[in-house]
PAZA-401909 format. One line per field, with one value per residue: residue number from 1; residue in three letters; chain; z, y, x of N, C-alpha, C, CB in turn. Coordinates in Angstrom, 3 decimals. Glycine has a CB too. Layout:
residues N
vexti = NUM|... .
tigu = ALA|... .
banu = A|... .
n.w = Z|... .
n.v = Y|... .
n.u = X|... .
ca.w = Z|... .
ca.v = Y|... .
ca.u = X|... .
c.w = Z|... .
c.v = Y|... .
c.u = X|... .
cb.w = Z|... .
cb.v = Y|... .
cb.u = X|... .
//
This chain:
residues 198
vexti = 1|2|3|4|5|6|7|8|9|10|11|12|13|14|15|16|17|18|19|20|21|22|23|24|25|26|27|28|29|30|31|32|33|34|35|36|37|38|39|40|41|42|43|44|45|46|47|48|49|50|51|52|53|54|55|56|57|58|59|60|61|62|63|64|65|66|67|68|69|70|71|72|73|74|75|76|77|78|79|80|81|82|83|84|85|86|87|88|89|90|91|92|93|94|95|96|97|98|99|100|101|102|103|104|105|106|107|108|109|110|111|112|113|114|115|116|117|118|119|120|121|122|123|124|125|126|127|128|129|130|131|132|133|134|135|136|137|138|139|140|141|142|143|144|145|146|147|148|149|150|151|152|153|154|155|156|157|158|159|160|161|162|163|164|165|166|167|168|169|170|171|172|173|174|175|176|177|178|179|180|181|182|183|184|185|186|187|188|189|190|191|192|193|194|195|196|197|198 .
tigu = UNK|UNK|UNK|UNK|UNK|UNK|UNK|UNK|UNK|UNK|UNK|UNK|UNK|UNK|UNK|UNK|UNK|UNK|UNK|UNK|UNK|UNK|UNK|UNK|UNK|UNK|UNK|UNK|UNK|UNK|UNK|UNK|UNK|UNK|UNK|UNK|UNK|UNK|UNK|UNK|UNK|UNK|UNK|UNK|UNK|UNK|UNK|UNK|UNK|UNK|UNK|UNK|UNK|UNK|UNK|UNK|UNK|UNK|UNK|UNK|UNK|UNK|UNK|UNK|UNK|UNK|UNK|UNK|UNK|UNK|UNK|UNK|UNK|UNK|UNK|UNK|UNK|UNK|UNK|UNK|UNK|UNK|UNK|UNK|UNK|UNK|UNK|UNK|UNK|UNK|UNK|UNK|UNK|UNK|UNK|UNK|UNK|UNK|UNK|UNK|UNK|UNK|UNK|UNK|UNK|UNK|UNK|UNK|UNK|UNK|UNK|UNK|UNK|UNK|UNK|UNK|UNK|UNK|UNK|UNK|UNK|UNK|UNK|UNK|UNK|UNK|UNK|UNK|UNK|UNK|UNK|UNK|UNK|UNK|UNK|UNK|UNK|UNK|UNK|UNK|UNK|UNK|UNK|UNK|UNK|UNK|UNK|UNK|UNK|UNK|UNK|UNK|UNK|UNK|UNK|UNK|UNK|UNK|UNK|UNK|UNK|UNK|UNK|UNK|UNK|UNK|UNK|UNK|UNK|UNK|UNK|UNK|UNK|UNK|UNK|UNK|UNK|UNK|UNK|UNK|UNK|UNK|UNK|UNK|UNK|UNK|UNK|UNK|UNK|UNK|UNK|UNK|UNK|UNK|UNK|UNK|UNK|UNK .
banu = A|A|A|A|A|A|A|A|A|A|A|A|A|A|A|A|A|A|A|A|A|A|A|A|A|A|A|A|A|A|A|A|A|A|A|A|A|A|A|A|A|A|A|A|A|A|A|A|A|A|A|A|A|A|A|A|A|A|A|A|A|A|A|A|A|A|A|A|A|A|A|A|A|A|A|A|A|A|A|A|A|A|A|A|A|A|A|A|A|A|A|A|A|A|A|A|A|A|A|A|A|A|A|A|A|A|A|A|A|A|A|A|A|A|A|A|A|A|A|A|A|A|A|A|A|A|A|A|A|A|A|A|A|A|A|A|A|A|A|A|A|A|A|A|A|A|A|A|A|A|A|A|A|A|A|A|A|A|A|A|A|A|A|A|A|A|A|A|A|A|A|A|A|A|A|A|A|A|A|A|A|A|A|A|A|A|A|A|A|A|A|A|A|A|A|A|A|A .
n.w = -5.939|-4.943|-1.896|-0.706|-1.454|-0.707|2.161|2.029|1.520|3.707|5.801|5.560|5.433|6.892|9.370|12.437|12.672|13.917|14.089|16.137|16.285|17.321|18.927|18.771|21.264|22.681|23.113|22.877|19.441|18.205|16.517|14.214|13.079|11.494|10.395|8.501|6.172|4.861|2.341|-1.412|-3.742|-6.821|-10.059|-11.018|-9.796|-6.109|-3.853|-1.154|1.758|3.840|6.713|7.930|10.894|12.093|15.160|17.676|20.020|22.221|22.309|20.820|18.365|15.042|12.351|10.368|7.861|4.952|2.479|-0.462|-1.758|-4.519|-6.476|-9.343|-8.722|-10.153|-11.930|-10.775|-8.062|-4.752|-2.317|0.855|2.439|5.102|4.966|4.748|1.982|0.128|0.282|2.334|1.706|-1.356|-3.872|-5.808|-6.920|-8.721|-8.163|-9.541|-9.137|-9.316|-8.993|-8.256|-6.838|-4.726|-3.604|-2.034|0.131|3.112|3.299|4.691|4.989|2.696|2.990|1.066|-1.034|-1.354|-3.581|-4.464|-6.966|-6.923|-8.550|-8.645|-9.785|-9.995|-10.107|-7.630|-5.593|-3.311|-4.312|-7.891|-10.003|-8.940|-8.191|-6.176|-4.621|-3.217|-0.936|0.551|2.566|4.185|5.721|8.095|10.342|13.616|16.733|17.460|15.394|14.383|14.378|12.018|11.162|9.750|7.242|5.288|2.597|1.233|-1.309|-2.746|-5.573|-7.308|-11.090|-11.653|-9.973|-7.248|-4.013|-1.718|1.123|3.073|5.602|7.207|10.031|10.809|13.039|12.882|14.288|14.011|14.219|14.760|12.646|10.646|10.420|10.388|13.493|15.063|13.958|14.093|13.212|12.857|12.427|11.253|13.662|15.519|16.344|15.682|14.313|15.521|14.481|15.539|14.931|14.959 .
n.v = 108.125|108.929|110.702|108.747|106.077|105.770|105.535|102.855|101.145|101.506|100.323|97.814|97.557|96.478|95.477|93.948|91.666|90.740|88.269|87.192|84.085|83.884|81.616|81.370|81.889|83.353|82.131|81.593|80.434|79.643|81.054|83.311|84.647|87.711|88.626|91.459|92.457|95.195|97.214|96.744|98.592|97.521|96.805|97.652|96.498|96.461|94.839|92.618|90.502|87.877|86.724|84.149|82.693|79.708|78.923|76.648|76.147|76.592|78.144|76.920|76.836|75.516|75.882|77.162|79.725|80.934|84.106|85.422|88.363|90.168|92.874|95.279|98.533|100.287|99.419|97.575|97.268|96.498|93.862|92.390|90.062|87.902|85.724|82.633|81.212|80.057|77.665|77.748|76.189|76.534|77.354|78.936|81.599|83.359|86.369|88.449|91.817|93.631|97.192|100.084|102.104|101.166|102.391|104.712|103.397|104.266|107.086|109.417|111.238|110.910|108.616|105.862|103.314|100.100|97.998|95.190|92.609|89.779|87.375|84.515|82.491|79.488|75.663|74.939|75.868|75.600|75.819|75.868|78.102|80.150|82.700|85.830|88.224|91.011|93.281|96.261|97.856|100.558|102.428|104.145|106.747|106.666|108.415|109.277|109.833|108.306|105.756|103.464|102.185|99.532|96.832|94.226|92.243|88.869|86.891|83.810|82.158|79.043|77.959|79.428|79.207|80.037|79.077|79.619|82.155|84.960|87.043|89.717|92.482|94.862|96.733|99.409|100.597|103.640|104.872|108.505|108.681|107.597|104.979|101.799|100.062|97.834|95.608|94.173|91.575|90.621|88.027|86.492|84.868|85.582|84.663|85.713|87.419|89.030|91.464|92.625|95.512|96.157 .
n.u = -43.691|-47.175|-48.217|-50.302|-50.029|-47.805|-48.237|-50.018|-47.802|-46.281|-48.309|-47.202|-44.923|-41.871|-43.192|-44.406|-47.004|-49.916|-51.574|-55.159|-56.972|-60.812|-62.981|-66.982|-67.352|-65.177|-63.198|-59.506|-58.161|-55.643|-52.878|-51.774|-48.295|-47.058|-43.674|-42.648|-40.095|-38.076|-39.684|-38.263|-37.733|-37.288|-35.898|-38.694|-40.735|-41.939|-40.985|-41.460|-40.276|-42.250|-42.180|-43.976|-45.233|-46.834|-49.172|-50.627|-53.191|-52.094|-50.559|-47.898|-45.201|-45.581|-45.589|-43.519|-42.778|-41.231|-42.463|-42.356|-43.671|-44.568|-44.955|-46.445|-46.211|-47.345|-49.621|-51.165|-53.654|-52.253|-53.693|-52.707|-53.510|-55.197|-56.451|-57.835|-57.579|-55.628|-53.090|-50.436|-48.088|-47.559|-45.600|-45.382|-47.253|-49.258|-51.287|-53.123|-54.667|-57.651|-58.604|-60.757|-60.695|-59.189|-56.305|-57.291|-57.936|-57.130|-58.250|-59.106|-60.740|-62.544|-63.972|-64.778|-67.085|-65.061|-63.915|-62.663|-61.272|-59.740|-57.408|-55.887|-53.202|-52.070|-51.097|-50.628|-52.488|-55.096|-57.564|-57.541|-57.094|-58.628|-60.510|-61.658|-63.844|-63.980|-65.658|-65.480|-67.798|-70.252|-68.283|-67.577|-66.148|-65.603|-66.406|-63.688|-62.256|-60.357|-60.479|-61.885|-65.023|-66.570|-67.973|-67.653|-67.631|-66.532|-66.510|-65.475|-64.033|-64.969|-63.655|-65.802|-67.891|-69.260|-67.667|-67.384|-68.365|-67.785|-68.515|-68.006|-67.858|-66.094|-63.646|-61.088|-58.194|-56.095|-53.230|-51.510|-50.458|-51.444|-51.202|-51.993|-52.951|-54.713|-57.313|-60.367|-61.962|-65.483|-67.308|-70.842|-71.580|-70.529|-68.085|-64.447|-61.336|-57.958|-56.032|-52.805|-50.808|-47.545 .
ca.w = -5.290|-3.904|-0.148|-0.294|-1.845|0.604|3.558|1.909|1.733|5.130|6.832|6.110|5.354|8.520|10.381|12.860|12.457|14.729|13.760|17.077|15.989|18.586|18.249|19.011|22.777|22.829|23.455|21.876|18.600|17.196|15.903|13.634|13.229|10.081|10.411|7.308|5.772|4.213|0.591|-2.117|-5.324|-7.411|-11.592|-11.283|-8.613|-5.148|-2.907|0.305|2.127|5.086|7.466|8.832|11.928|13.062|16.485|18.047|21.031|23.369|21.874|20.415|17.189|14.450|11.289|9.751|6.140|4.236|1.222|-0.842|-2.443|-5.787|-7.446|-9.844|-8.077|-11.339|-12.752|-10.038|-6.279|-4.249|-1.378|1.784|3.603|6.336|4.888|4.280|0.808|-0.563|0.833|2.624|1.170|-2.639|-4.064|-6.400|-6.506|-9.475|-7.789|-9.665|-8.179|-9.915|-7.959|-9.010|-5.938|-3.351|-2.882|-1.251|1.648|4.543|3.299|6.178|4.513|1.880|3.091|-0.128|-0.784|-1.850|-4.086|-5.554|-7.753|-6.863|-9.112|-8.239|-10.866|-9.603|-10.061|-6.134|-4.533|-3.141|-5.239|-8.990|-11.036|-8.318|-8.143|-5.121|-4.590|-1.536|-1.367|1.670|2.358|4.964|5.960|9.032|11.052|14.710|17.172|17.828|14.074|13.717|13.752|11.361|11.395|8.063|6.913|4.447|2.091|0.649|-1.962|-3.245|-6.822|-8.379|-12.120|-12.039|-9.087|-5.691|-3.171|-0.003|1.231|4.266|6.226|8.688|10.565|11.293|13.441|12.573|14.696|13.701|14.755|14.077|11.549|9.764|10.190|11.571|14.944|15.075|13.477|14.689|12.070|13.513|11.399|11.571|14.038|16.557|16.295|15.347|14.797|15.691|13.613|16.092|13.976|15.560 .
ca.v = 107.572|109.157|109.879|107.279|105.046|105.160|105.039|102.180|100.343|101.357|99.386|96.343|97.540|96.378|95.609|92.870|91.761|89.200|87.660|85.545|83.264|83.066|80.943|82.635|82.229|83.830|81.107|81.337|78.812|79.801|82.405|83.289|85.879|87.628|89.521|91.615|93.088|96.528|97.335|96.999|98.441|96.586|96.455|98.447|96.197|96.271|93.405|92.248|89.248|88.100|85.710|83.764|81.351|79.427|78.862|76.466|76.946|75.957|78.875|76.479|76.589|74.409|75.867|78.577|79.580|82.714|84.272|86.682|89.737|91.204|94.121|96.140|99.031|101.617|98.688|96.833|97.750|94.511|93.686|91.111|89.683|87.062|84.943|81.201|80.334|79.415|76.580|78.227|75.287|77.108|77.462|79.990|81.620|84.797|87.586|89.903|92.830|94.794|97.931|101.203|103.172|100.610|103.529|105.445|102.572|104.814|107.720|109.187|112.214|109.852|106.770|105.238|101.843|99.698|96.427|94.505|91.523|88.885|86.353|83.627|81.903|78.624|74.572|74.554|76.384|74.306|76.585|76.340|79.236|80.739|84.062|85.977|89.382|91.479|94.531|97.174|98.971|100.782|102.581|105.022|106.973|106.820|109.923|109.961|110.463|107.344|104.586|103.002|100.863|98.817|95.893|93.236|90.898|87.945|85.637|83.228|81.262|78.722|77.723|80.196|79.004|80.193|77.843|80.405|83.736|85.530|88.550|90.375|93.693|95.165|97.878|99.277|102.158|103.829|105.969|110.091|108.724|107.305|103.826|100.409|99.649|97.122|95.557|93.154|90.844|89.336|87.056|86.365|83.394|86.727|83.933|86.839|87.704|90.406|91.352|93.464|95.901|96.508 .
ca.u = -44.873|-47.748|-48.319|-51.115|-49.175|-46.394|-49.150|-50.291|-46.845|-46.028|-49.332|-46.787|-43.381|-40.950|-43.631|-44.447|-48.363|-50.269|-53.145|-55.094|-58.528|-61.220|-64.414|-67.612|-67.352|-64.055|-61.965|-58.844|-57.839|-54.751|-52.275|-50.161|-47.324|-46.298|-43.072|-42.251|-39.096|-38.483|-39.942|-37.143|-37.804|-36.310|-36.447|-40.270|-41.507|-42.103|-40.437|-41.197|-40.368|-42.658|-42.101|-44.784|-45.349|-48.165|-48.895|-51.399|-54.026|-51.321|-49.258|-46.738|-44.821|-46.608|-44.817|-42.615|-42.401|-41.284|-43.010|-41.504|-44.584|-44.184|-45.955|-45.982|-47.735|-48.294|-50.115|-52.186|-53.326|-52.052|-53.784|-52.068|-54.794|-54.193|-57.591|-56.977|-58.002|-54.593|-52.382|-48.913|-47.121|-47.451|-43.894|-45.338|-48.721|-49.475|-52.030|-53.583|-55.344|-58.313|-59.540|-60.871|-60.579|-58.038|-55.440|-58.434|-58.336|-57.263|-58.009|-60.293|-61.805|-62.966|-64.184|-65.631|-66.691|-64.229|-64.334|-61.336|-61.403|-58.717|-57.427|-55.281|-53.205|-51.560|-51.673|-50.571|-53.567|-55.843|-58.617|-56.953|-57.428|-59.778|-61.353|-62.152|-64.316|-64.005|-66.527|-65.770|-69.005|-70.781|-67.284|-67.816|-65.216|-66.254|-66.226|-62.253|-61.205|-58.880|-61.306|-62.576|-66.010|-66.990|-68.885|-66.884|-67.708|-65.961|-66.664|-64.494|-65.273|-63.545|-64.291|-66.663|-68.776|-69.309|-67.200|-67.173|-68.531|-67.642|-69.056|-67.287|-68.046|-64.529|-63.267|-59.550|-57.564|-54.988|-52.703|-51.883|-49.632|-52.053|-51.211|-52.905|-52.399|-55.702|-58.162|-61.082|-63.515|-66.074|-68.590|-72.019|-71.744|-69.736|-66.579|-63.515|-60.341|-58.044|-54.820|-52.162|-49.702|-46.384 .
c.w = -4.685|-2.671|-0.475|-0.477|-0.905|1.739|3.193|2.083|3.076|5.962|6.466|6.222|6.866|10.110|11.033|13.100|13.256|14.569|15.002|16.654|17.477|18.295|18.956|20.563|23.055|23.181|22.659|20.978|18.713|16.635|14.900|13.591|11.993|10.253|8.581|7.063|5.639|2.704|0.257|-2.986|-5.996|-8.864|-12.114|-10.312|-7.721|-4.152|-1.770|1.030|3.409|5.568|8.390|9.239|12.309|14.176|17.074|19.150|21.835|23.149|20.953|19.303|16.485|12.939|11.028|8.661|5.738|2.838|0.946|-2.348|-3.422|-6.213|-8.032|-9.416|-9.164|-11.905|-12.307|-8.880|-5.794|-2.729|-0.513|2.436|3.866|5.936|3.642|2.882|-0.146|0.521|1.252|1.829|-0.620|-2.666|-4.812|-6.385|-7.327|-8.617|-8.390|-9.271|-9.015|-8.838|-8.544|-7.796|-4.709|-3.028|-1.961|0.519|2.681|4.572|3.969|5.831|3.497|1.617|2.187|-0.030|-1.750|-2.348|-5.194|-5.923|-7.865|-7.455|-8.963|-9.542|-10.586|-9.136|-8.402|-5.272|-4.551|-3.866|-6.930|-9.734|-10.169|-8.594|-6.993|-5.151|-3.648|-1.826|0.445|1.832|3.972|6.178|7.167|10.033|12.519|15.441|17.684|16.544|13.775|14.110|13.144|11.830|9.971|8.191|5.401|4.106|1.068|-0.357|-3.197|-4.368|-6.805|-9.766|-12.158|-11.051|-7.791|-4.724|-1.707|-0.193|2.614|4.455|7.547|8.654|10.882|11.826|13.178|12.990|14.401|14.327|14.631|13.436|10.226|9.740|11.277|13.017|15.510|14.237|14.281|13.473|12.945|12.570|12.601|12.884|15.905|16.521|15.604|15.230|15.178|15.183|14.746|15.193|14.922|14.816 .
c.v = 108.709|109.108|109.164|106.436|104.381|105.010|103.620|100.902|100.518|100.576|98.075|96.155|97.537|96.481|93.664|92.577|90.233|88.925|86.643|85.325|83.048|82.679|82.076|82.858|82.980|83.370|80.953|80.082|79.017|81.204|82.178|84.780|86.367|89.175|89.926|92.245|94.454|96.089|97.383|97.341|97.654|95.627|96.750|97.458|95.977|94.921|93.491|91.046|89.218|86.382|85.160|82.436|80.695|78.711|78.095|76.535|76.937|77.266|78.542|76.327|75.568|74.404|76.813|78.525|81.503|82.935|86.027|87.477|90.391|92.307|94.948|98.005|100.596|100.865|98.416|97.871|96.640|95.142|92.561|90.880|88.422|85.824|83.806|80.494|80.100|78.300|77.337|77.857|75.666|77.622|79.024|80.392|83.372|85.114|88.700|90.773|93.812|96.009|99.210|102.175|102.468|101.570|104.538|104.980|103.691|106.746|108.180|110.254|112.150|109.049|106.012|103.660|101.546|98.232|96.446|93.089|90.975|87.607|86.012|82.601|80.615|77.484|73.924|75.031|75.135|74.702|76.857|77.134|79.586|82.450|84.551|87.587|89.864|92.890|94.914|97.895|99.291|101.491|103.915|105.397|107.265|108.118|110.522|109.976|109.238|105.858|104.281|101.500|100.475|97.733|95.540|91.863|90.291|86.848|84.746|82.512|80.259|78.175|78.175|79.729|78.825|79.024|78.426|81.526|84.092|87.025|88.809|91.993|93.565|96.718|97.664|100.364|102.228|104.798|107.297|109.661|108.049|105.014|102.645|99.989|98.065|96.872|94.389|92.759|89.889|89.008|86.846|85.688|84.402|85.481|85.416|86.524|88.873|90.555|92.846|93.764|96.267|97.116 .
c.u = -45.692|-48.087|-49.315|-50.296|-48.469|-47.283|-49.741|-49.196|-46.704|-46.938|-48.605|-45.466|-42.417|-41.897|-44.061|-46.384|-48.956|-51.574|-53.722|-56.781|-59.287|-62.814|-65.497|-68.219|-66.267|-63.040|-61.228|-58.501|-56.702|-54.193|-51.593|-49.548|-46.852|-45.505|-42.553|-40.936|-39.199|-38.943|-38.676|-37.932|-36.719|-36.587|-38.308|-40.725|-41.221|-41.967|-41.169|-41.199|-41.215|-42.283|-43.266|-44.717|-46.316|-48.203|-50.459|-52.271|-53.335|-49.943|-48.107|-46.601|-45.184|-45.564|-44.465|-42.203|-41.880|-41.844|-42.729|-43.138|-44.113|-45.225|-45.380|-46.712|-48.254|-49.212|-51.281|-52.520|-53.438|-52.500|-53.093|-52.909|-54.781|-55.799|-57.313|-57.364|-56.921|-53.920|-50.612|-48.109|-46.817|-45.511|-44.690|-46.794|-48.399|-50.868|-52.349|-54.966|-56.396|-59.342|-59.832|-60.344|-59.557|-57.326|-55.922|-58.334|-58.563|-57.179|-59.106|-60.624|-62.284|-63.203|-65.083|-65.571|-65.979|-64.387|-63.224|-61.928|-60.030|-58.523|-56.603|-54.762|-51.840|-52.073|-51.483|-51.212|-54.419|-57.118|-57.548|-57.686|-59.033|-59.466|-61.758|-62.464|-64.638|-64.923|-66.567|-66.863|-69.656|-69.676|-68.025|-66.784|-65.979|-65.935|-64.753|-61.719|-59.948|-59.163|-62.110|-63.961|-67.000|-67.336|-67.605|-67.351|-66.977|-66.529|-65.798|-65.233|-63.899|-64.210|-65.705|-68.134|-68.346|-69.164|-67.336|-67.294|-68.160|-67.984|-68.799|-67.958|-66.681|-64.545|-61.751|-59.403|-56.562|-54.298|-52.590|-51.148|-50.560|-52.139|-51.890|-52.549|-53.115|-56.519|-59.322|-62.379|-64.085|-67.162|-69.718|-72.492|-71.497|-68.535|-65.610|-61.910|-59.599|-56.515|-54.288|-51.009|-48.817|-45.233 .
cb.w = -4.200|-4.041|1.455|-1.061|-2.668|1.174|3.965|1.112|0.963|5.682|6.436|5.275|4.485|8.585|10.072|14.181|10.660|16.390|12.174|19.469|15.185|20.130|18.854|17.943|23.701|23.306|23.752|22.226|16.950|16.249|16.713|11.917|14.046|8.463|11.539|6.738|4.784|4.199|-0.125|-2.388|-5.988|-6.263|-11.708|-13.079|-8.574|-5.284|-2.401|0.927|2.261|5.173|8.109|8.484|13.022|12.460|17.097|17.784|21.488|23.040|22.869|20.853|17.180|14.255|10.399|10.358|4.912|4.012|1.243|-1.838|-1.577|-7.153|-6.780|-11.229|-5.883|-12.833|-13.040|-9.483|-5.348|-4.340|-1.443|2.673|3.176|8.764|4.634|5.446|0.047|-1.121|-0.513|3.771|1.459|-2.737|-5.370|-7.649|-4.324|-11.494|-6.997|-10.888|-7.415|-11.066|-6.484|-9.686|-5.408|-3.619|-3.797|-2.031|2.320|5.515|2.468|7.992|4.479|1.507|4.510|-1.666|-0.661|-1.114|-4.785|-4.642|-9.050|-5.849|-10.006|-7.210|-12.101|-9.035|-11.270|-5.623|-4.963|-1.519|-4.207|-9.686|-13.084|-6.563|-8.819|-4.067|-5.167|-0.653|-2.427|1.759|1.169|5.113|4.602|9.603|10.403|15.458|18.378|18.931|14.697|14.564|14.126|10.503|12.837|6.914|6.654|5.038|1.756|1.533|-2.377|-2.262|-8.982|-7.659|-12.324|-13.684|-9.428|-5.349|-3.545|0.881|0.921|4.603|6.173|8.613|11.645|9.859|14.870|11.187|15.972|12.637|14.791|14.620|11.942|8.478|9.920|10.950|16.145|15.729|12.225|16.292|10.328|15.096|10.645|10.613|13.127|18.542|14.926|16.443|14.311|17.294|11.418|17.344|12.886|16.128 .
cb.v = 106.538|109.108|110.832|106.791|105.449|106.507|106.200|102.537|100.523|102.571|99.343|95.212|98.934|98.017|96.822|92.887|91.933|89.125|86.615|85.637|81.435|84.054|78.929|82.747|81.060|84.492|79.890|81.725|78.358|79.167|83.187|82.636|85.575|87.473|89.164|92.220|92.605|97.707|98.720|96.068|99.810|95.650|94.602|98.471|95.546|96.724|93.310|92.800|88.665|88.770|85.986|84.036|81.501|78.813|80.544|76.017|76.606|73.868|79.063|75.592|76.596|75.047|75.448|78.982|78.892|83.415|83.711|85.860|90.872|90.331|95.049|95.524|99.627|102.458|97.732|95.305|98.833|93.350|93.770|91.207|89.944|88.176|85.956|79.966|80.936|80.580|75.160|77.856|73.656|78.605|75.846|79.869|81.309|84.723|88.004|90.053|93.791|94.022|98.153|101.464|103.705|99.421|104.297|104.889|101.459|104.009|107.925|109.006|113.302|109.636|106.296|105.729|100.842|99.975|96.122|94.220|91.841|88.709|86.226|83.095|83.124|79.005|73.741|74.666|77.889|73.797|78.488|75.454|78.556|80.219|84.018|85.392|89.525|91.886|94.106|97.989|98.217|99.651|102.752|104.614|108.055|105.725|110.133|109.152|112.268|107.829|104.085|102.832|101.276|98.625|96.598|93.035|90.723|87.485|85.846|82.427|82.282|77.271|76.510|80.057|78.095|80.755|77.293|80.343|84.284|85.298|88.758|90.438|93.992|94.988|98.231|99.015|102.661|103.942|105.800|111.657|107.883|108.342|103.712|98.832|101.058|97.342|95.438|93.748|89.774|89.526|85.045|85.847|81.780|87.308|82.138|87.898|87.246|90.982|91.549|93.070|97.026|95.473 .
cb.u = -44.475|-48.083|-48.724|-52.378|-48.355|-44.824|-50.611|-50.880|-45.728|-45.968|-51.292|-47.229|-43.011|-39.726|-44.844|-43.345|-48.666|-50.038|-53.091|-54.673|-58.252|-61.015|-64.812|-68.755|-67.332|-64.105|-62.168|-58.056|-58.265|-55.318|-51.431|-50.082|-46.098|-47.559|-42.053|-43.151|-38.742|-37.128|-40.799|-36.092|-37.765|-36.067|-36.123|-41.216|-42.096|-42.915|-38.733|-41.913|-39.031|-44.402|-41.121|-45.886|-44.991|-49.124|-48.463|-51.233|-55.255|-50.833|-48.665|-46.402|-43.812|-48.728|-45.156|-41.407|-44.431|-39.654|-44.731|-39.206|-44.835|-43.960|-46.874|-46.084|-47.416|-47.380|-49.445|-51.640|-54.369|-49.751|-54.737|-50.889|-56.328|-53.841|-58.905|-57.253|-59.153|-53.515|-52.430|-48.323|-47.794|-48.813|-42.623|-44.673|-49.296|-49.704|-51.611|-53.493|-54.118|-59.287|-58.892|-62.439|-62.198|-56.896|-54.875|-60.106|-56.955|-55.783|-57.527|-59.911|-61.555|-62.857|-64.835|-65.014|-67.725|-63.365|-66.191|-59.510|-62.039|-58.594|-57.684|-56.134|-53.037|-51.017|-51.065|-49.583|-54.486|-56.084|-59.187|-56.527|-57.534|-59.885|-62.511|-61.272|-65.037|-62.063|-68.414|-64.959|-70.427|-71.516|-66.238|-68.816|-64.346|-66.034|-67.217|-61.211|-60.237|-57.092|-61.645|-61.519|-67.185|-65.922|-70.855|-65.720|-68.770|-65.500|-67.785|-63.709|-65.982|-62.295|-64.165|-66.694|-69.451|-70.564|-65.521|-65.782|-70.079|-66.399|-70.568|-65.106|-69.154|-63.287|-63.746|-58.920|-57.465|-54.976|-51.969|-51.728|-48.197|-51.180|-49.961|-52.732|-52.900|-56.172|-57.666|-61.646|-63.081|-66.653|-67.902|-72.460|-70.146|-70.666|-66.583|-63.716|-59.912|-58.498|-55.100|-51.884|-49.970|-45.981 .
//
């Protein structure tokens, strides 16, 4: 593996990740929690199980599922992103990943834009045989060297027509190791969320 590579597995490998929703007064909705495993290789692809919880405004346990991540990562670049256009309840759910430059993500003396093409291939999403296109742009490292500030857009298809777009501004710091510590998306509306890495 390349060090990117492995900086790239590490932003999820054995880590504990908290996602909390707040409308656009700042009043919290809702969380959830997604603890992950270690990477296994294992037969050319990349394992990882995560465990996630969701948690309603009251804090309290709602539901708990696990979902087990495959890749092949000489093949694809797989992104995990905590944005709701599948149904948890999926037993199975294929992902493939088209990116030209994704391994670039955090690379901070090269902040290029970035645009993957996500396709979704399962009769248990609540989007069958959807499509979704994320385009990073407008990437800027601020004046301490280990934050990031970018512009993100989303648009989801399904059968080949636009069902949902989203546009976030995001800030993300990281640490001197290179890895996530924070992130914050806030949409047009200023409603946000904010994903804590542990």
């Amino acid at each position: 593996m390349t060090g990117q590579t492995e900086m790239l597995i590490g932003q999820v490998s054995d880590r504990l990740v908290v996602r909390e929703n707040f409308d656009e007064e700042g009043t919290f909705l809702n969380k959830q929690t997604f603890k992950s495993g270690k990477v296994i290789d294992k037969d050319g692809y990349y394992e990882i199980d995560v465990i996630t919880e969701l948690f309603d405004k009251d804090k309290k346990s709602t539901d708990k599922y696990t979902t087990t991540y495959r890749c092949k990562p000489y093949e694809a670049s797989v992104m995990v992103m905590a944005f709701p256009f599948s149904s948890p309840k999926s037993k199975e759910t294929e992902i493939n990943t088209t990116s030209k430059n994704f391994k670039e993500l955090y690379d901070l003396g090269n902040l290029e834009n970035i645009e993957l093409e996500m396709s979704f291939d399962s009769g248990l999403l609540n989007f069958f045989g959807s499509k979704s296109t994320i385009k990073i742009y407008d990437r800027k490292l601020d004046s301490n060297k280990n934050n990031i500030k970018s512009k993100i857009n989303i648009k989801a298809y399904a059968l080949g027509i636009r069902i949902k777009q989203l546009n976030y501004s995001v800030i993300e710091k990281l640490n001197s190791n290179g890895l996530l510590t924070f992130q914050k998306f806030t949409e047009e509306d200023n409603s946000y969320f904010t994903m804590t890495y542990k």
